[in-house]
Backbone as CSV, one residue per row, in Angstrom:
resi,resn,N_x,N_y,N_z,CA_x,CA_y,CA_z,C_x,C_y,C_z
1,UNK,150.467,111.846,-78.177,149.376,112.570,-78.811,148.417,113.042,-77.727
2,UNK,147.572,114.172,-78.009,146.687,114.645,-76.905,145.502,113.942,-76.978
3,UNK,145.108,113.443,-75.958,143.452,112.753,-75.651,142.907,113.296,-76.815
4,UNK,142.532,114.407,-77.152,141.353,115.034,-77.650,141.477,115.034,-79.165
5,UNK,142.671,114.769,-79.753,143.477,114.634,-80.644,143.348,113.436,-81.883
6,UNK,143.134,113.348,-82.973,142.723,112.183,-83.961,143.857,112.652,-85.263
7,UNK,144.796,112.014,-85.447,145.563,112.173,-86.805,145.084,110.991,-87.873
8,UNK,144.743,111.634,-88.875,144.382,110.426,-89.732,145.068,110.973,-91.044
9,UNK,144.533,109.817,-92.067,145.228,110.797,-93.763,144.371,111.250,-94.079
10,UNK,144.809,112.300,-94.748,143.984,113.455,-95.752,143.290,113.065,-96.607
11,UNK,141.962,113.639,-97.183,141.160,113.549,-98.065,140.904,114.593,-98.909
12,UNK,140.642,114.642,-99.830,140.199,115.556,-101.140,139.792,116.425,-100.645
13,UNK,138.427,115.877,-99.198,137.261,117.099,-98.521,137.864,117.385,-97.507
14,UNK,139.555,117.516,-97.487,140.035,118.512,-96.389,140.430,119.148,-97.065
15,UNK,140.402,119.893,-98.403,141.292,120.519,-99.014,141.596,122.079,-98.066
16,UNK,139.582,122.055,-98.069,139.668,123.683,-97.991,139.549,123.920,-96.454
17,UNK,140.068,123.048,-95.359,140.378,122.815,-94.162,142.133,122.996,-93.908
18,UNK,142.520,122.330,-94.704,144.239,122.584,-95.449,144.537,123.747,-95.534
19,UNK,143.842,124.532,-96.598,144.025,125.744,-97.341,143.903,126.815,-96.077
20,UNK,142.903,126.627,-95.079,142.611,127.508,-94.216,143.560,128.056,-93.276
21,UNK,144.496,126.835,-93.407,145.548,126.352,-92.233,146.750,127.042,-92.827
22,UNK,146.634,126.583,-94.408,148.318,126.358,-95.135,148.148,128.586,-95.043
23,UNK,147.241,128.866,-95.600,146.850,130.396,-95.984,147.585,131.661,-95.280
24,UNK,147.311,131.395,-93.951,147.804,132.149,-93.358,149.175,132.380,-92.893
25,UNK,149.769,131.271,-92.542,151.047,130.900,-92.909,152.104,131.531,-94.154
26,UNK,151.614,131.303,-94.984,152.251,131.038,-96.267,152.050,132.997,-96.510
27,UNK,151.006,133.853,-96.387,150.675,134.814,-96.730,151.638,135.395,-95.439
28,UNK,152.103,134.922,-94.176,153.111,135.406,-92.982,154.254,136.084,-93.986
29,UNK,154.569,134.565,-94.517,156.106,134.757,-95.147,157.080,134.313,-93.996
30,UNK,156.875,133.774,-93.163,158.022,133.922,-91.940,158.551,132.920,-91.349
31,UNK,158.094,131.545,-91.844,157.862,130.124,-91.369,158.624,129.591,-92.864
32,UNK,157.863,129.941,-93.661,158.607,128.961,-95.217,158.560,129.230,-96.272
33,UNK,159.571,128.738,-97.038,160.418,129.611,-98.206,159.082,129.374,-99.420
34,UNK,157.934,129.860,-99.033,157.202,129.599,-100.295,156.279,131.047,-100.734
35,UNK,156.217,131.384,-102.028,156.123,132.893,-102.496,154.566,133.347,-101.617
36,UNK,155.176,134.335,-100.856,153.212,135.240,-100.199,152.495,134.804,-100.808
37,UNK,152.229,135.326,-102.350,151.255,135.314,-103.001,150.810,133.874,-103.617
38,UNK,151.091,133.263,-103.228,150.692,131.440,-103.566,149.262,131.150,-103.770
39,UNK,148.928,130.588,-105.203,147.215,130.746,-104.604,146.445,129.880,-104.205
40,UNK,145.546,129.440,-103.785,145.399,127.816,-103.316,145.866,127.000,-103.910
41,UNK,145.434,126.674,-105.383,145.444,125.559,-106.036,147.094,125.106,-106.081
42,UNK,147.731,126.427,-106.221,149.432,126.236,-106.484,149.796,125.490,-104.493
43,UNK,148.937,126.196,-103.506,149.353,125.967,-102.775,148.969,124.612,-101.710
44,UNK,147.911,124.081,-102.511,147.496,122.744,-102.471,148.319,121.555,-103.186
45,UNK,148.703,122.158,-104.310,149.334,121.115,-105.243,151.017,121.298,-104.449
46,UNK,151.282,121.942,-103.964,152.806,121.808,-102.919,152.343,120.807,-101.889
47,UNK,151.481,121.203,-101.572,151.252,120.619,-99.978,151.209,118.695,-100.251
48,UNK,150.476,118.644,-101.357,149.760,117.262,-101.734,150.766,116.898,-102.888
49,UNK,152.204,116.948,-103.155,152.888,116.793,-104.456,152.986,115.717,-104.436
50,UNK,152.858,114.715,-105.451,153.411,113.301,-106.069,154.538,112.657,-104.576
51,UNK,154.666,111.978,-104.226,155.366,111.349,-103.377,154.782,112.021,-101.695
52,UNK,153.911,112.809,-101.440,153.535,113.553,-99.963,152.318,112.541,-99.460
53,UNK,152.796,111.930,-98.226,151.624,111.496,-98.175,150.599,112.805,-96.922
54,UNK,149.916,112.929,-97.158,149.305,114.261,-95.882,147.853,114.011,-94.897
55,UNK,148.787,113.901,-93.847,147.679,114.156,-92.747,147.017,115.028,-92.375
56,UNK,145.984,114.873,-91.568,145.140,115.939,-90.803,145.048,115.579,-89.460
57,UNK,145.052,116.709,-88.495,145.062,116.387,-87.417,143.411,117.114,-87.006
58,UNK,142.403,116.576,-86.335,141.070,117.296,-85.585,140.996,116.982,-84.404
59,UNK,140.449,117.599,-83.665,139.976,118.200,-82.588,138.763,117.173,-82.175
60,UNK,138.528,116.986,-81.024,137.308,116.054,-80.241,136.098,116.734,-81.445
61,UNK,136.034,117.827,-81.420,134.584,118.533,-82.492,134.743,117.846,-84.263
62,UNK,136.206,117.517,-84.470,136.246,116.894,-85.839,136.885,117.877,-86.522
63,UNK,137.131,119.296,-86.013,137.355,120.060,-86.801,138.946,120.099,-87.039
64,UNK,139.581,120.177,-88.400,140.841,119.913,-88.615,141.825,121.300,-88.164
65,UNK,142.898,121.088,-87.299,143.364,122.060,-86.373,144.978,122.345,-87.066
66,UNK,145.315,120.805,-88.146,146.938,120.542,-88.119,146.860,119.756,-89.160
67,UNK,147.920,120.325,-90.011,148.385,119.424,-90.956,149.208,119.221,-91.363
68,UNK,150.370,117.590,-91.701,151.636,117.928,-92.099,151.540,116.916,-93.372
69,UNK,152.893,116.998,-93.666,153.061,115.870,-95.150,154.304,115.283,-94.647
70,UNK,154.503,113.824,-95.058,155.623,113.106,-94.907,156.222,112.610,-96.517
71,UNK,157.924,112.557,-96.714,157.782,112.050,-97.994,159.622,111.725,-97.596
72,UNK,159.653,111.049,-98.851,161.419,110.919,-98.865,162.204,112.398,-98.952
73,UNK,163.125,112.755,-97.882,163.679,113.644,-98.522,164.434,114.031,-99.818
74,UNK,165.127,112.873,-99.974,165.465,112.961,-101.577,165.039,111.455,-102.129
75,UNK,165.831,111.022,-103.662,165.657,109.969,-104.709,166.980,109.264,-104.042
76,UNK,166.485,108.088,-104.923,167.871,107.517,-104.585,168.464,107.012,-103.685
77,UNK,169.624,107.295,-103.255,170.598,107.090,-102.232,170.098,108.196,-100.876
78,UNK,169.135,108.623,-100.843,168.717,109.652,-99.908,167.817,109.402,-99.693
79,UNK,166.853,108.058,-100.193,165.606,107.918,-100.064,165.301,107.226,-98.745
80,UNK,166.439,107.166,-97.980,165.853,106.509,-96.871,165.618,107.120,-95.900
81,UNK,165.834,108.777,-95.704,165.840,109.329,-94.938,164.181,110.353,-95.555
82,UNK,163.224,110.400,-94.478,162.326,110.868,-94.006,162.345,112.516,-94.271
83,UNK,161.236,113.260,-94.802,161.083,114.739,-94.196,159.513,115.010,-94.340
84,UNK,159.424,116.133,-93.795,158.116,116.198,-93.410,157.506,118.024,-93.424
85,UNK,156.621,118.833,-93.548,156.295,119.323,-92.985,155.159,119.937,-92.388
86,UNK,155.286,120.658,-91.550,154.235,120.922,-90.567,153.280,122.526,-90.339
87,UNK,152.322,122.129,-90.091,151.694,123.453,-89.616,149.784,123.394,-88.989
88,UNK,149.726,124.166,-88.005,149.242,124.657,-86.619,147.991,125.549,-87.457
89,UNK,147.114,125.495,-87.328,145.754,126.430,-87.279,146.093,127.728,-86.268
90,UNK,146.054,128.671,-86.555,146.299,129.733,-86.067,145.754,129.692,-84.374
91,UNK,144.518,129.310,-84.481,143.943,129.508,-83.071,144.302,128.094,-82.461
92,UNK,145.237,127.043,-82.774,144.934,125.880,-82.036,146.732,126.078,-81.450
93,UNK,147.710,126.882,-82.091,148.652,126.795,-81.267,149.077,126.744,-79.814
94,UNK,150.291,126.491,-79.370,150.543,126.155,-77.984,149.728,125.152,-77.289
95,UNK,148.553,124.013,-78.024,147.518,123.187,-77.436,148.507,121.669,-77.726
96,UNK,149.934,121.427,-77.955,149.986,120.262,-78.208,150.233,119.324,-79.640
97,UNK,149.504,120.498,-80.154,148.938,119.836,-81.915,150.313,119.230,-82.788
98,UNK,151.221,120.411,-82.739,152.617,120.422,-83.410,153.018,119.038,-82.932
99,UNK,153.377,119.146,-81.563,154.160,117.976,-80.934,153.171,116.795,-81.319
100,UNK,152.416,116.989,-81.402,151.581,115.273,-81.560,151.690,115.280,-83.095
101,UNK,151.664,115.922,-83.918,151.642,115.618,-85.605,153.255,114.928,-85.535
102,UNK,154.124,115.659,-85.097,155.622,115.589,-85.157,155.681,113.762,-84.076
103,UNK,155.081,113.686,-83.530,155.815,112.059,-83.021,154.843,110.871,-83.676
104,UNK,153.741,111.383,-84.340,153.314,110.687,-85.393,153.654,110.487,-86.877
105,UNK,154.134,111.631,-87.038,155.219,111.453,-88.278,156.656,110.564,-87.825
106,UNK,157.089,110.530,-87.060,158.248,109.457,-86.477,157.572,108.370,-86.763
107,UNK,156.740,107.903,-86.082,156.339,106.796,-86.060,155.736,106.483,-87.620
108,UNK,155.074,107.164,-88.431,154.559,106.619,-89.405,155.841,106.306,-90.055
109,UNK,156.717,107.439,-90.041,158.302,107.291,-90.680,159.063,106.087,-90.650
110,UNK,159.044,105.105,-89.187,159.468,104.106,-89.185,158.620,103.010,-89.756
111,UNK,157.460,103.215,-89.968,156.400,101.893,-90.180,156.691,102.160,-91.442
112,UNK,157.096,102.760,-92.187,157.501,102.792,-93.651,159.157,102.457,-94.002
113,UNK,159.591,102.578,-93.463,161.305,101.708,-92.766,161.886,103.253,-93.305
114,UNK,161.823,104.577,-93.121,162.888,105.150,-92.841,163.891,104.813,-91.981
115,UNK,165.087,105.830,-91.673,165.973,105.278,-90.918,166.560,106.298,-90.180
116,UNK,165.921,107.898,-90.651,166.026,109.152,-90.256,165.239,109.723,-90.608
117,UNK,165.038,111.107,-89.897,164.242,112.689,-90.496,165.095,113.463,-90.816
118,UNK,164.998,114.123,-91.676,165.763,115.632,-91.656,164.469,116.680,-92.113
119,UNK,164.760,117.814,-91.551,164.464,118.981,-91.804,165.491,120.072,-92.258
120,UNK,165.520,120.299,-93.676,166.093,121.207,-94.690,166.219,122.563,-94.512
121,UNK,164.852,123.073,-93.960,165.115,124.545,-93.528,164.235,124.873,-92.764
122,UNK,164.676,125.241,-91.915,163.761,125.432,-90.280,164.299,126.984,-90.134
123,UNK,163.477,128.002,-90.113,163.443,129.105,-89.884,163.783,129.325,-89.021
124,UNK,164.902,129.738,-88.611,165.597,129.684,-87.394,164.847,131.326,-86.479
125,UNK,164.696,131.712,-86.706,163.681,132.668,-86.085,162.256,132.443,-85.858
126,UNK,162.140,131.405,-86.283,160.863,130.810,-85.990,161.108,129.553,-84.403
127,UNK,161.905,130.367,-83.341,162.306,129.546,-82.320,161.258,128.834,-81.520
128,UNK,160.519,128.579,-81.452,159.103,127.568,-81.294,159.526,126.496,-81.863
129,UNK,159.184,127.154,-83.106,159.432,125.221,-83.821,160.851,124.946,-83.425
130,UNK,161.915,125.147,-83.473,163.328,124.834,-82.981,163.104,124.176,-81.610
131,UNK,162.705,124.616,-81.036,162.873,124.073,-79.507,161.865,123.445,-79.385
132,UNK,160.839,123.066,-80.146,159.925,121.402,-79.834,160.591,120.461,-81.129
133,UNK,161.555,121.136,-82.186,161.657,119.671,-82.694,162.906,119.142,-81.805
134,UNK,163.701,120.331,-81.528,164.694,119.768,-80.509,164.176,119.288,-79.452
135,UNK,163.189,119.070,-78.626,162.639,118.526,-77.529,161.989,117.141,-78.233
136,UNK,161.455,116.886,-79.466,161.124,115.711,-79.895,162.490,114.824,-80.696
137,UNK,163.619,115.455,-80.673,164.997,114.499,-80.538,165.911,115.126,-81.825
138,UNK,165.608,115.937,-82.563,166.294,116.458,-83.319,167.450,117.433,-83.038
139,UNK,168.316,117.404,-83.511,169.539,118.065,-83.644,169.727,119.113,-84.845
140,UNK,170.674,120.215,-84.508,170.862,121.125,-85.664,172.189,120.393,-86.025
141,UNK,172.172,120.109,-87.384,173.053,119.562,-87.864,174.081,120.583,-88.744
142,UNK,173.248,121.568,-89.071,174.075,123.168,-89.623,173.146,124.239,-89.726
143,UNK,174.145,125.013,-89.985,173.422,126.431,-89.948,173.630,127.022,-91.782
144,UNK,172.342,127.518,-92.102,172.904,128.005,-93.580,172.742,129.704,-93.277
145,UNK,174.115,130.290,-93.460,173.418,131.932,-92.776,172.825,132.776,-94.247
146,UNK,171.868,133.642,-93.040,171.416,134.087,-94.241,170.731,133.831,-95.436
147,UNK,170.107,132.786,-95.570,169.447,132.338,-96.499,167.784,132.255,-97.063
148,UNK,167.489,132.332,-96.029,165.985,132.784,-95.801,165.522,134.828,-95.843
149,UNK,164.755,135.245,-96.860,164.496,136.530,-96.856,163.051,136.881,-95.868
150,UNK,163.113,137.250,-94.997,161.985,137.282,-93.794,161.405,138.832,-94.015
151,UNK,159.873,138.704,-94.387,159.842,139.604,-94.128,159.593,141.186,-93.529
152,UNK,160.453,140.967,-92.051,160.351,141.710,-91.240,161.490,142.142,-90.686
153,UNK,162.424,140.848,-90.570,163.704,141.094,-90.379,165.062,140.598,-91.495
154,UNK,164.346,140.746,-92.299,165.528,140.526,-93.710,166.180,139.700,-93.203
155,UNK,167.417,139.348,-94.035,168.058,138.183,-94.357,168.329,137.185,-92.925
156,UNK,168.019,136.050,-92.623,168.102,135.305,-91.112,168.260,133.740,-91.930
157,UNK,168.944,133.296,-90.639,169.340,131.822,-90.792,168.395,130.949,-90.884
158,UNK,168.362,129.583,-91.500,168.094,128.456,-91.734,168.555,127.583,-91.185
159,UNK,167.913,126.248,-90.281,168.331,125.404,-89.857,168.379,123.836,-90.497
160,UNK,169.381,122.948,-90.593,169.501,121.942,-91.282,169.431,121.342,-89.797
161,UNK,167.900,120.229,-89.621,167.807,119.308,-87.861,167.988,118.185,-88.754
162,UNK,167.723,117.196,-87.756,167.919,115.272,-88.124,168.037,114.775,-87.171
163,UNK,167.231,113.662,-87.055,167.327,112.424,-85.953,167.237,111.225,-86.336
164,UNK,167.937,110.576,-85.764,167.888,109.117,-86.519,166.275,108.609,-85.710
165,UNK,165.884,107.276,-86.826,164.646,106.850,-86.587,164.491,105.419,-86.163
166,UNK,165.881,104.545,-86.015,166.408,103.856,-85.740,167.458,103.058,-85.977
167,UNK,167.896,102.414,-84.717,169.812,101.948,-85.330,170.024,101.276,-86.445
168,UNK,170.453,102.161,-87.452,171.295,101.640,-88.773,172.624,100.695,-88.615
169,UNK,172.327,99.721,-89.518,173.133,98.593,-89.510,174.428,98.475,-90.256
170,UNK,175.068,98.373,-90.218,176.664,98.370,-91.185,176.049,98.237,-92.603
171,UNK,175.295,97.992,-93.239,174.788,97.726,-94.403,174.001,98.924,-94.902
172,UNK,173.665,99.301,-94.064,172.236,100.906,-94.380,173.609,101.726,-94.975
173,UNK,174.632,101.778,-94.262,175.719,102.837,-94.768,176.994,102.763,-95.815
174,UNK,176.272,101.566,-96.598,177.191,101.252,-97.699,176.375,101.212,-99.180
């Protein structure tokens, strides 16, 4: 994590610190499969859904720069594996922020006994994020072509990453 850097959990009175963050993003279209026109409340109630737990990341000033959510990727028989996602304040990118939310989500991931992460769909044109989650230990595990509608460069791939979160025992896999 960066010196200057404080991840804690989210509160009610980050909503519209969230929103500021989630907004611009989401209105891109180019990062994640969620409709432009999203309006806060719809796009608060994604961010914060039943099972998410959500952080904030601030700045030495306090001011919130980053925010991600951690949750089971699926029910069930899938519940042991971790997902998460992430996103950067427009002006705080390239400072670190990503990479420090992302090895604090590992770690919170294991203090909750996951046993992996996966990431479902990673905008594969969004090569930034690709090459720091691959630098924080993730692997592309597949490619879905075509599946994502971008819009600037129409139809582009999706990435399926995953890293284990620690050694699974003959028993985790039965």
């Amino acid at each position: 994590m960066t010196p200057d850097l404080t991840i804690r959990s989210a509160t009610a009175a980050d909503d519209d610190a969230i929103w500021a963050i989630l907004e611009p993003t989401f209105r891109a279209g180019e990062t994640y499969p969620i409709p432009r026109d999203i309006s806060r409340a719809d796009a608060l109630a994604y961010w914060r859904s039943p099972g998410h737990s959500v952080f904030v990341a601030q700045d030495k000033a306090g001011a919130v720069i980053g925010t991600y959510y951690l949750r089971a990727n699926q029910r069930g028989g899938g519940a042991h594996v971790a997902n998460c996602g992430y996103m950067t304040a427009q002006g705080a990118t390239g400072h670190g922020v990503a990479r420090a939310m992302c090895l604090h989500s590992l770690d919170e991931a294991r203090r909750l006994g996951f046993i992996a992460m996966q990431f479902n769909f990673v905008v594969a044109t969004n090569e930034r994020a690709v090459r720091l989650w691959q630098a924080c230990g993730f692997a592309i595990a597949g490619r879905l072509p075509g599946v994502f509608q971008h819009p600037r460069l129409g139809l582009v791939d999706a990435l399926v990453m995953v890293r284990a979160l620690q050694a699974p025992s003959a028993a985790d896999w039965h």
